[in-house]
Structure formats: structure tokens, C-alpha cells
VEXNU-525277 format. One line per field, with one value per residue: residue number from 1; x, y, z of N, C-alpha, C, O in turn. Coordinates in Angstrom, 3 decimals, always signed. Layout:
residues N
i	c(NUM,...)
n.east	c(X,...)
n.north	c(Y,...)
n.up	c(Z,...)
ca.east	c(X,...)
ca.north	c(Y,...)
ca.up	c(Z,...)
c.east	c(X,...)
c.north	c(Y,...)
c.up	c(Z,...)
o.east	c(X,...)
o.north	c(Y,...)
o.up	c(Z,...)
***
This chain:
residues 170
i	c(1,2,3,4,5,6,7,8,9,10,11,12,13,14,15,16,17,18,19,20,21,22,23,24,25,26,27,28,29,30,31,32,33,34,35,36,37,38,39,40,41,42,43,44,45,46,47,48,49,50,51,52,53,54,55,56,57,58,59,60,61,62,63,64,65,66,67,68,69,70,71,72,73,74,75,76,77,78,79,80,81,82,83,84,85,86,87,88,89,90,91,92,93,94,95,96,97,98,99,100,101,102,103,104,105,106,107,108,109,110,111,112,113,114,115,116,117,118,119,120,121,122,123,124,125,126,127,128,129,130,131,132,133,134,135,136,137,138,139,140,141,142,143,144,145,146,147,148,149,150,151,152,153,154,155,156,157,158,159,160,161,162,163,164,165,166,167,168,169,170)
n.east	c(+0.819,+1.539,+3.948,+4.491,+3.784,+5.871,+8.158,+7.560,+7.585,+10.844,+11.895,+11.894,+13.063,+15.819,+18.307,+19.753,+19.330,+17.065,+17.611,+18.631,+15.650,+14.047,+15.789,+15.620,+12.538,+10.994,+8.855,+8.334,+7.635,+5.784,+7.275,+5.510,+5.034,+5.675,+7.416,+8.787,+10.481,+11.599,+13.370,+14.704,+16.348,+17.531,+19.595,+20.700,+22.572,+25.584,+26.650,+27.463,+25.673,+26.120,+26.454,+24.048,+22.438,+22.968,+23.358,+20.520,+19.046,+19.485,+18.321,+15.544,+15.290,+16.002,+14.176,+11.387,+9.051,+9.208,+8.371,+7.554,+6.721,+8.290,+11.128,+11.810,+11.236,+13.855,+17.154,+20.176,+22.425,+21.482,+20.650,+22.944,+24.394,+23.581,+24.902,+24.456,+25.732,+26.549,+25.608,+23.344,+21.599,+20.661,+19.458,+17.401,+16.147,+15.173,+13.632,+11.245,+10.516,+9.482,+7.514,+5.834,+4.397,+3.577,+4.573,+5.780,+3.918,+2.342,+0.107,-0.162,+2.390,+2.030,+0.409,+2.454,+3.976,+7.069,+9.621,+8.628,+8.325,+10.664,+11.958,+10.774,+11.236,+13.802,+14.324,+14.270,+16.610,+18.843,+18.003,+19.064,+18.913,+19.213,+18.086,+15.655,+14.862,+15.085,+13.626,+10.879,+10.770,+10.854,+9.049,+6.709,+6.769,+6.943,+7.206,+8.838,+11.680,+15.305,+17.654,+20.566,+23.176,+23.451,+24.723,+25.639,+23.400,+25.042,+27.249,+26.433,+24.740,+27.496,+29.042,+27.418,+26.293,+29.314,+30.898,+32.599,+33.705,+32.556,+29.387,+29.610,+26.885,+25.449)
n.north	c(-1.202,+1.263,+1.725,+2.273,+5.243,+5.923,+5.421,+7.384,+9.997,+9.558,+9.526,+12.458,+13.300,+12.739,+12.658,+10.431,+8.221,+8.314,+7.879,+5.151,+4.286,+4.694,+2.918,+0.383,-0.610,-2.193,-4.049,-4.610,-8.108,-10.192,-12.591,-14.456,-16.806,-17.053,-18.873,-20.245,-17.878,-16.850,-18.798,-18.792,-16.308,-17.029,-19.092,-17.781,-16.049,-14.295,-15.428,-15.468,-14.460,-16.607,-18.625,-19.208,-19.530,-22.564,-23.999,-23.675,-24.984,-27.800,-27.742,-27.473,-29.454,-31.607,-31.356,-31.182,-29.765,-26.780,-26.364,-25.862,-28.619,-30.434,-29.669,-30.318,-33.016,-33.566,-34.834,-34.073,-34.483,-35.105,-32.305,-31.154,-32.149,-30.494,-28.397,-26.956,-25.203,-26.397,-24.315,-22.645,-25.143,-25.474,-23.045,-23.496,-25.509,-24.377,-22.103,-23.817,-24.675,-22.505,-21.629,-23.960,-24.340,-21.685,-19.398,-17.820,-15.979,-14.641,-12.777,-11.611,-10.115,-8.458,-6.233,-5.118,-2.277,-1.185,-1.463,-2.722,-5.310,-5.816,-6.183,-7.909,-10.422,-10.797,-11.807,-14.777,-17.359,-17.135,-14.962,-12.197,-8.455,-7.725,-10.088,-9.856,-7.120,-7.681,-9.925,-8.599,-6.624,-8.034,-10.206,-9.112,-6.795,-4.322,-0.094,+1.116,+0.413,+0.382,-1.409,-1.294,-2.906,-4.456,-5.470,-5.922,-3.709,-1.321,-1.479,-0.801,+1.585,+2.807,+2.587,+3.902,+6.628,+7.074,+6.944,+6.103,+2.944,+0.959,+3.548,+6.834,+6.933,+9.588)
n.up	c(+0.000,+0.860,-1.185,-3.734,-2.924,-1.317,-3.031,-4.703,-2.977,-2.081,-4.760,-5.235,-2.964,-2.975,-5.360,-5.974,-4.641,-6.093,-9.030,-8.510,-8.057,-10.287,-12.052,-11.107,-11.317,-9.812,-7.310,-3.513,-2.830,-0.402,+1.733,+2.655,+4.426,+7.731,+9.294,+7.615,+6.277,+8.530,+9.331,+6.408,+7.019,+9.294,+8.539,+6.110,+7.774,+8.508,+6.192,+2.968,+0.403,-1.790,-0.575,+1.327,-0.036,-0.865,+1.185,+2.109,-0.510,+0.018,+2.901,+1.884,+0.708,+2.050,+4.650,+3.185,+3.435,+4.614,+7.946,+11.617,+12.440,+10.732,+10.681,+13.225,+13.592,+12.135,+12.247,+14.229,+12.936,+10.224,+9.552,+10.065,+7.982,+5.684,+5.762,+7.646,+10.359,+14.338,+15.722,+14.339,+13.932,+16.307,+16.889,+14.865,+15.806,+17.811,+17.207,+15.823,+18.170,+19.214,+17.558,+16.997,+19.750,+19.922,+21.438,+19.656,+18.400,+15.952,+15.049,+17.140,+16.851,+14.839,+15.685,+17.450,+17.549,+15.100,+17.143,+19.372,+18.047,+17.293,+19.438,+20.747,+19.092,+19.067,+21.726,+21.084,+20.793,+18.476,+16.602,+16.026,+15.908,+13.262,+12.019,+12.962,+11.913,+9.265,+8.562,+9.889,+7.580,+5.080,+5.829,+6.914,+5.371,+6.312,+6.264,+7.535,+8.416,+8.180,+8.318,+9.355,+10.192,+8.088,+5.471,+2.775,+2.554,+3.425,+1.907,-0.456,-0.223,+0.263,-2.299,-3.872,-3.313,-3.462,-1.076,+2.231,+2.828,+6.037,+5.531,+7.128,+9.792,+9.541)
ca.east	c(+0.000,+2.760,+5.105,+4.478,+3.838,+6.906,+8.987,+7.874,+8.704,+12.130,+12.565,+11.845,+14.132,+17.320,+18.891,+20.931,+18.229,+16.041,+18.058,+18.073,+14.387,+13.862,+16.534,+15.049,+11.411,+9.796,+7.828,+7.742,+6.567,+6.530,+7.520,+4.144,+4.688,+6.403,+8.702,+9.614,+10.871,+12.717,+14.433,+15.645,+17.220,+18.807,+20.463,+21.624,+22.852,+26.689,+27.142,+27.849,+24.794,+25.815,+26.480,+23.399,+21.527,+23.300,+23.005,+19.355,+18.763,+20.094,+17.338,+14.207,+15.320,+15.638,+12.938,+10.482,+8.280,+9.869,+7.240,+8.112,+6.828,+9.554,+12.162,+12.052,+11.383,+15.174,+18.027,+21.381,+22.750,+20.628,+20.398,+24.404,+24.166,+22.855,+25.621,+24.162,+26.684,+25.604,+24.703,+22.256,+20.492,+20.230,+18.469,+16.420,+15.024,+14.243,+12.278,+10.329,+9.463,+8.515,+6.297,+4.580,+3.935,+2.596,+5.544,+5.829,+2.205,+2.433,-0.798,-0.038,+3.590,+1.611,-0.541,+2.947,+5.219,+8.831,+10.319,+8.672,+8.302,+12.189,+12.009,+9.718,+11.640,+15.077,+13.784,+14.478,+17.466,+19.571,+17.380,+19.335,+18.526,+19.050,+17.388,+14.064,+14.592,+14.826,+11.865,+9.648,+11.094,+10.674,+7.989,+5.792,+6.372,+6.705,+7.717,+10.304,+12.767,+16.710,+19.250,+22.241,+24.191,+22.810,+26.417,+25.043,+23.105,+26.078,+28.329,+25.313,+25.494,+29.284,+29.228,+26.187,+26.759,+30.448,+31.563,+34.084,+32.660,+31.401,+29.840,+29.143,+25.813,+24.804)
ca.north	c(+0.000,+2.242,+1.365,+3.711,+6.584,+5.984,+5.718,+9.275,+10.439,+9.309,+9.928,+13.966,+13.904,+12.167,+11.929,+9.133,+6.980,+7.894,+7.197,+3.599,+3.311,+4.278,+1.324,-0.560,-0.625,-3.626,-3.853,-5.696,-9.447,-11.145,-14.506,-14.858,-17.935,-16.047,-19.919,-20.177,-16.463,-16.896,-19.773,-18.522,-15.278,-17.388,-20.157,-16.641,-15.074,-14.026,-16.170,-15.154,-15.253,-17.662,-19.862,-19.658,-20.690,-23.598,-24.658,-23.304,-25.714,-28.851,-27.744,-27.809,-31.047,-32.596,-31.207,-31.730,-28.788,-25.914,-26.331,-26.625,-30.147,-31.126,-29.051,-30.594,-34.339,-33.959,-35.064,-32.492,-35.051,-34.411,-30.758,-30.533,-32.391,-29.321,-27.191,-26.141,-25.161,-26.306,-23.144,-22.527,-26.186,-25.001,-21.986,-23.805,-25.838,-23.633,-21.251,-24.322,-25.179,-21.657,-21.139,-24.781,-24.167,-20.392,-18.379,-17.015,-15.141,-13.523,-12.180,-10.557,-9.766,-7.733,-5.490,-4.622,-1.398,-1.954,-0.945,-3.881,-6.321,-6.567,-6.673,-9.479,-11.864,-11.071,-12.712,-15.672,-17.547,-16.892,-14.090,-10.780,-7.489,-7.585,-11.341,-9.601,-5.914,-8.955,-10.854,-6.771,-6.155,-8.858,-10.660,-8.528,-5.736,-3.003,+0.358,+1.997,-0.507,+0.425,-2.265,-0.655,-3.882,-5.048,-5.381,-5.147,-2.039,-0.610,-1.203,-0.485,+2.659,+3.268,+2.523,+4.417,+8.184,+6.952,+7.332,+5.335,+1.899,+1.542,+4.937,+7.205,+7.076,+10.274)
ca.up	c(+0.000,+0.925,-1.897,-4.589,-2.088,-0.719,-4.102,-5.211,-2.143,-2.534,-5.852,-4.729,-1.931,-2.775,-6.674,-6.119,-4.670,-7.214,-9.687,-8.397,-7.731,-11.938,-12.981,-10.591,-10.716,-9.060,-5.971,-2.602,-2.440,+0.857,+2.041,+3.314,+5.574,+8.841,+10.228,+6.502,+6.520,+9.368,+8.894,+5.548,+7.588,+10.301,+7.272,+6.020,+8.856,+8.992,+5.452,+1.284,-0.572,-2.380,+0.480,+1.982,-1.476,-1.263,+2.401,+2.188,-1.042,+1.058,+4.023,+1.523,+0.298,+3.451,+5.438,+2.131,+3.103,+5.748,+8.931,+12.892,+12.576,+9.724,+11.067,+14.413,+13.264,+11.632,+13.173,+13.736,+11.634,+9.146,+9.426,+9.635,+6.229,+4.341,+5.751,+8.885,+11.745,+15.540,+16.251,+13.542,+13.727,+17.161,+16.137,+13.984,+16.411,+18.898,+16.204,+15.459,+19.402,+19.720,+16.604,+17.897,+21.324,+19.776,+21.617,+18.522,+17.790,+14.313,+14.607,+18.524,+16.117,+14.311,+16.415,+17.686,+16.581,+15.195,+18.199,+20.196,+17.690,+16.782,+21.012,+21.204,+18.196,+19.651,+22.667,+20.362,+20.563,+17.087,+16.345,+16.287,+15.535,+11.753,+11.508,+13.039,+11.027,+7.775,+8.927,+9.716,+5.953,+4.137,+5.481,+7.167,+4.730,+7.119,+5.690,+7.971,+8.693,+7.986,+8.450,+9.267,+10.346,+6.310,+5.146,+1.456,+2.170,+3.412,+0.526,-1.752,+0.139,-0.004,-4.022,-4.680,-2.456,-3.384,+0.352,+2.579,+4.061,+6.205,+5.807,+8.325,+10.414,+9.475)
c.east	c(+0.858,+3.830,+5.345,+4.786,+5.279,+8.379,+8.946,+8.198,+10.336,+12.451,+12.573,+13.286,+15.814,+17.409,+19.313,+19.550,+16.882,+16.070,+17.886,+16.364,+14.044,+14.543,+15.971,+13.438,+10.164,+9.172,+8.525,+6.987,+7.027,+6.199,+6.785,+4.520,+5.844,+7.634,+9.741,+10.973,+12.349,+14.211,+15.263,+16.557,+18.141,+19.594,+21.534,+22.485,+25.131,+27.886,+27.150,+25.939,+24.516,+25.662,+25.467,+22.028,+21.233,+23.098,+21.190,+18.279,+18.044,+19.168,+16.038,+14.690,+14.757,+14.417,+11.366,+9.606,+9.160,+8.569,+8.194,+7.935,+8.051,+10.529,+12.483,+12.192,+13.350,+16.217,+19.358,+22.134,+22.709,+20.640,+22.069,+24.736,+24.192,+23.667,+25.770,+25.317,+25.650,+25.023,+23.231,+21.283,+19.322,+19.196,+17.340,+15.291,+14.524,+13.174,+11.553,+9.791,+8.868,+7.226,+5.373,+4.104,+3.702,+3.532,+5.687,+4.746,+2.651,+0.871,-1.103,+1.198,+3.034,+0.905,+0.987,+3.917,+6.300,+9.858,+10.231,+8.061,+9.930,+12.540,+11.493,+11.118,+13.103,+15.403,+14.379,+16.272,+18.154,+19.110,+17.828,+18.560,+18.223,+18.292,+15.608,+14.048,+14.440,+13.260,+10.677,+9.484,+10.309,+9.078,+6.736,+5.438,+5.971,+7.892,+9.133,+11.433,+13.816,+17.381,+20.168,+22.989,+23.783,+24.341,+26.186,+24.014,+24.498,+26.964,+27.267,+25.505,+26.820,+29.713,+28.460,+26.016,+28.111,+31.516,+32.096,+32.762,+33.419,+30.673,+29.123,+27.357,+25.154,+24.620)
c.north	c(+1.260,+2.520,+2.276,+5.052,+6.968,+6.107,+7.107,+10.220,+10.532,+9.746,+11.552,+14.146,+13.348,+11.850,+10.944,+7.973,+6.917,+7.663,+5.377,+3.241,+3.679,+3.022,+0.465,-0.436,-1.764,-2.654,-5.274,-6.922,-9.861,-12.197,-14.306,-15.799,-17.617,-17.660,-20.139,-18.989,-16.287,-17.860,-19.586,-17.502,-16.047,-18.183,-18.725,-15.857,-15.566,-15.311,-15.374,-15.607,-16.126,-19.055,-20.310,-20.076,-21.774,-24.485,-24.667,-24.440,-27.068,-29.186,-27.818,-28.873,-31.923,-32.560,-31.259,-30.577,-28.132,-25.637,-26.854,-27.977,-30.911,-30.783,-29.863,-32.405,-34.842,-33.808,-33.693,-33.586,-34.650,-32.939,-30.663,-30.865,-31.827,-28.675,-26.344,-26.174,-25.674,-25.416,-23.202,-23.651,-25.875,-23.810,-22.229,-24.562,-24.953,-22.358,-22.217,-25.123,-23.830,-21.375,-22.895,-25.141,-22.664,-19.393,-17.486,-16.818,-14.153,-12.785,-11.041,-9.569,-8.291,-6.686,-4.506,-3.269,-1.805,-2.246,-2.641,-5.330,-7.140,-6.394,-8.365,-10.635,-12.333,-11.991,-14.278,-15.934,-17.367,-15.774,-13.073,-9.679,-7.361,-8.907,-10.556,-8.454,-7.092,-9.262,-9.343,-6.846,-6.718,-9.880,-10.472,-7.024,-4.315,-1.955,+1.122,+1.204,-0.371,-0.190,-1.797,-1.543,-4.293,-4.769,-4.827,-4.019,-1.084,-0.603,-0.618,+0.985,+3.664,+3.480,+3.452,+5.541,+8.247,+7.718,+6.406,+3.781,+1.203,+2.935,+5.310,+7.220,+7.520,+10.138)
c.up	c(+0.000,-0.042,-2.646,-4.027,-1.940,-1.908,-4.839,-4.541,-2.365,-3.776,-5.884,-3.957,-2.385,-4.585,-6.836,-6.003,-5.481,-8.910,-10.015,-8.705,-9.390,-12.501,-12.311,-10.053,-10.512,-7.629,-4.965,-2.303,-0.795,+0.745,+2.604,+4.620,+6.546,+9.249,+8.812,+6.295,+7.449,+9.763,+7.993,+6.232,+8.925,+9.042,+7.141,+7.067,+8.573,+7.286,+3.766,+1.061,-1.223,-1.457,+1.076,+0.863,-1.011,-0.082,+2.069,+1.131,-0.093,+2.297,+3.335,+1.312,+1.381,+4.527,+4.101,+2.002,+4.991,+6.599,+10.280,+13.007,+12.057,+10.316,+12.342,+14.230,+12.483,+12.492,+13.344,+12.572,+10.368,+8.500,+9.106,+8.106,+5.181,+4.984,+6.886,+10.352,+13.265,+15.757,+15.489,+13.696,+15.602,+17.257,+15.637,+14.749,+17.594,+18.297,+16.444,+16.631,+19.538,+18.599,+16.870,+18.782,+21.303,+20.544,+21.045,+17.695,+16.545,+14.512,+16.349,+17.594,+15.551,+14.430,+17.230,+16.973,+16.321,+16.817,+18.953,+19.504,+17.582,+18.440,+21.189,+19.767,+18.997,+20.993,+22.617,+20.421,+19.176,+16.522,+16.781,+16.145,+13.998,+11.177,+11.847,+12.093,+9.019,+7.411,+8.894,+8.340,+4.906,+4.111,+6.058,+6.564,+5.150,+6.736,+6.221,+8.935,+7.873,+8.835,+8.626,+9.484,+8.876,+5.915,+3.589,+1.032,+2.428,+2.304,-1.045,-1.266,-0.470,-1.550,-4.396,-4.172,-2.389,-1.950,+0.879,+3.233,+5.405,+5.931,+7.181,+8.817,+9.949,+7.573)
o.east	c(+0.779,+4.604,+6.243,+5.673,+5.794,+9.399,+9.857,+8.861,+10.906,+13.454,+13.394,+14.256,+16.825,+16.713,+19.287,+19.013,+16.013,+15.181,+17.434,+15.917,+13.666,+13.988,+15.702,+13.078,+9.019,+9.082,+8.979,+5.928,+8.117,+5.328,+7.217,+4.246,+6.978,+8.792,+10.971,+12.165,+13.490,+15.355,+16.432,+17.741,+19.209,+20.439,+22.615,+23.051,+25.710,+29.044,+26.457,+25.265,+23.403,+25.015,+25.464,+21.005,+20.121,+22.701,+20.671,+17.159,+16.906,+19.063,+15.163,+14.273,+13.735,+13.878,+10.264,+9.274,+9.488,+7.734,+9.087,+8.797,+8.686,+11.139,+13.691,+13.161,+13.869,+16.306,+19.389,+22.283,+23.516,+20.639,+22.463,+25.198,+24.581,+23.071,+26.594,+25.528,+24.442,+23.827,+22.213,+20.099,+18.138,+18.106,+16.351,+14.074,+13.416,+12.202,+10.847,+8.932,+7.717,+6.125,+4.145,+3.400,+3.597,+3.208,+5.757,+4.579,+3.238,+0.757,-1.904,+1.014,+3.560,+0.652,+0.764,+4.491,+6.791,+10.560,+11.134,+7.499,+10.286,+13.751,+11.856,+11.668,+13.488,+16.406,+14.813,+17.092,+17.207,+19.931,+17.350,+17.355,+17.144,+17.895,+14.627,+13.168,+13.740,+12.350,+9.841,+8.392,+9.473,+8.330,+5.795,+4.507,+5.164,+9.080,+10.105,+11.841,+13.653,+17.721,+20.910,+24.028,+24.877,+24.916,+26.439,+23.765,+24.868,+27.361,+27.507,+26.376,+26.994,+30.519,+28.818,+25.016,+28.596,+32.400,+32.254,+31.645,+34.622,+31.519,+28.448,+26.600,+24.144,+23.839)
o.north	c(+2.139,+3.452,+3.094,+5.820,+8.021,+6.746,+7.746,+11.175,+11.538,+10.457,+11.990,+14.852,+13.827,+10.969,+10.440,+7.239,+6.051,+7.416,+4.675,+2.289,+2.631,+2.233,-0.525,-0.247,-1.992,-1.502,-6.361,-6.917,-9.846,-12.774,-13.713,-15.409,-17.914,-17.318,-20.193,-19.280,-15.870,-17.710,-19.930,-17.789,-15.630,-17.412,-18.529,-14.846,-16.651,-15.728,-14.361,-16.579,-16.596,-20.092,-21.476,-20.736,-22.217,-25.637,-25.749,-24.789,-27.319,-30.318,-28.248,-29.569,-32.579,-33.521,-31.415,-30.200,-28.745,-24.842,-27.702,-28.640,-31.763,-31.788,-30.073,-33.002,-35.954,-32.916,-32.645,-33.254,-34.078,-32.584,-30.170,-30.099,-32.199,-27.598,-25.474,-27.116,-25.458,-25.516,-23.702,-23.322,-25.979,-23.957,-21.510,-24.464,-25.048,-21.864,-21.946,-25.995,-23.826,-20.943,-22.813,-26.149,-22.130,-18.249,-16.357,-17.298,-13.071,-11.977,-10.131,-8.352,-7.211,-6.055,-3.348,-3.433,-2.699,-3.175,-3.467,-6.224,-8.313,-6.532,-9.458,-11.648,-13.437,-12.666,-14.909,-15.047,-17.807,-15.377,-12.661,-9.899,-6.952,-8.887,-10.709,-8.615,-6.950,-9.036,-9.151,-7.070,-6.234,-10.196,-11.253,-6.278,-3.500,-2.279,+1.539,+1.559,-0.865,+0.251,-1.934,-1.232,-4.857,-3.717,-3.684,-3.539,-0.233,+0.472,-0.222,+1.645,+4.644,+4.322,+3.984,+5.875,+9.079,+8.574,+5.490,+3.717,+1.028,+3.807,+4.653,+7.604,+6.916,+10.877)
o.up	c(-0.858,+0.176,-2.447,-4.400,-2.317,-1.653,-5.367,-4.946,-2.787,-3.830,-6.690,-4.235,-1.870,-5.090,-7.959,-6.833,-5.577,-9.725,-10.920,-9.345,-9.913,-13.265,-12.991,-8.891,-10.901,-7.205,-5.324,-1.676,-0.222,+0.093,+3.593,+5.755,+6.173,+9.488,+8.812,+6.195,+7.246,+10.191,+8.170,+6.054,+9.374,+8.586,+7.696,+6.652,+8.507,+7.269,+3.851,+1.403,-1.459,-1.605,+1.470,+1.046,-0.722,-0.261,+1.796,+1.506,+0.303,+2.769,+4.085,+2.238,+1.582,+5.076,+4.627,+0.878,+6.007,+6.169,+10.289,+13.584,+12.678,+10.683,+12.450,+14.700,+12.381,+13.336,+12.699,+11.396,+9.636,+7.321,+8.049,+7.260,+4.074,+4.950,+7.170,+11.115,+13.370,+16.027,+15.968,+13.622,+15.922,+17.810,+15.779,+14.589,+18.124,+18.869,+17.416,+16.492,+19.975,+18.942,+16.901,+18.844,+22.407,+20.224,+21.530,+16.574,+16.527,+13.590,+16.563,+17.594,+15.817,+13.403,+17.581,+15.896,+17.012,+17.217,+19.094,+20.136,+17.699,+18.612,+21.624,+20.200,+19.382,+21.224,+23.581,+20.183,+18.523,+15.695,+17.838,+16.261,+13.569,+10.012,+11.118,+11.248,+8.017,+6.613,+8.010,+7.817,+4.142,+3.186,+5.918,+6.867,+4.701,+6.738,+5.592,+10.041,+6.757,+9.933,+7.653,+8.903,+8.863,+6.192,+3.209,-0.073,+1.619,+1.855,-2.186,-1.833,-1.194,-1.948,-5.447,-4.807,-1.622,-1.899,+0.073,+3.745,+5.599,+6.135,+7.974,+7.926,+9.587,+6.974)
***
């Protein structure tokens, strides 16, 4: 709903970024299904894009369809299989005891502001700051969420206002 609004905005206030948003003019889909979502942002977390494809592949295979039931029925075995470090399988299952024992309310999630939603996820074992500002983003499609730990906004940044990287804050 916001999307457009928000792109002519931008394209007013800032040249550079509205530069981008003409070469680049898509829209916002979300990953609809919130354990799916999150699972893909922990897999990713602290890894190459390409890397976490490829692990991320390896975890639909094996789990057949991405649900706390599947996720939890697989062994670390299993899960390390596709790539997954302890930590992360660790991660994985404790998302998928809290989203099936309802810990994790997407629809309380949602009634909340940013502020105390990326409060409430972090809560969550493996679940940082930038895995919940991901998850707001991506799959709840909420409009004023900036990543600043986003390593590839920052260099998108740094290339694109051609400034030092990190750049500065301001």
C-alpha cells in the first residue's frame, strides 16, 4: 500500500536513490509464511549469498516442506548435512518449538510497533537485531525498517553516495 507513495517520495528527496528506484522498478513481495521467513534469515545469517543458497537448497530437500513439525522431526545429523553449523540447527530448532507451542504469535507480532516487535523476536534464541529488522522487511512488509548492520546495504550505500565503508551514520 505504501510502496508507490513511498517511491515518489524518494525519488523527490534524494537523486541518487532515485536514480536507483527508476533502474530498478519492481515492488515488494513477501515470504508470506512467517517460520519459513525466518528460517531462511537465520540459514543466512553471517554467510555469502551464495552460500546460503546452497546450504538453504540442502534444508528444503531434506525437510520436504519448511514447517516446525519437519524441522524438528530432523536429526542435527541431518540438518548438519545441508551445511548447517551447531549453532544454527540449534536456532532452527528452537524457532520451530517456539512457533509450535505459539511463543511465537504472528498475529499478537503484528498489532505490535517496530520498536517492540524486533524486542519481542530477539527474545528468540539466534534471532538478532538484523534477523528480526529482515523478517519486519521482508515478510511482514513493514515500511520503515533500515538495516544498518545489512552489510550489502552498506556497501550499496558506499558505491552508490560513493563514500568510505562503512559509511558514516549520518
Amino acid at each position: 500500500k505504501y510502496w508507490e507513495q513511498g517511491k515518489k517520495y524518494l525519488v523527490k528527496k534524494d537523486k541518487i536513490l532515485g536514480k536507483l528506484i527508476k533502474k530498478y522498478p519492481g515492488y515488494l513481495k513477501s515470504r508470506k509464511d512467517p517460520f519459513f521467513s525466518l528460517c531462511k534469515s537465520i540459514v543466512g545469517q553471517q554467510i555469502s549469498v551464495q552460500a546460503a543458497n546452497s546450504v538453504w537448497k540442502k534444508f528444503e530437500a531434506k525437510s520436504k516442506k519448511i514447517n516446525p513439525e519437519n524441522v524438528l522431526k530432523l536429526s542435527s545429523r541431518q540438518l548438519s548435512s545441508c551445511g548447517l553449523s551447531r549453532q544454527k540447527i540449534l536456532y532452527l530448532k528452537i524457532l520451530a518449538k517456539k512457533f509450535k507451542t505459539k511463543e511465537i504469535n504472528i498475529s499478537k507480532l503484528k498489532k505490535m510497533d517496530d520498536h517492540e516487535a524486533i524486542n519481542h523476536l530477539t527474545t528468540v534464541k539466534g534471532i538478532g537485531k538484523w534477523t528480526a529488522e529482515m523478517f519486519l522487511f521482508f515478510n511482514q512488509l513493514r515500511p520503515d525498517i533500515f538495516p544498518v548492520q545489512d552489510i550489502g546495504l552498506l556497501r550499496a550505500i558506499s558505491i552508490n553516495y560513493k563514500t568510505s565503508y562503512p559509511p558514516k551514520k549520518n
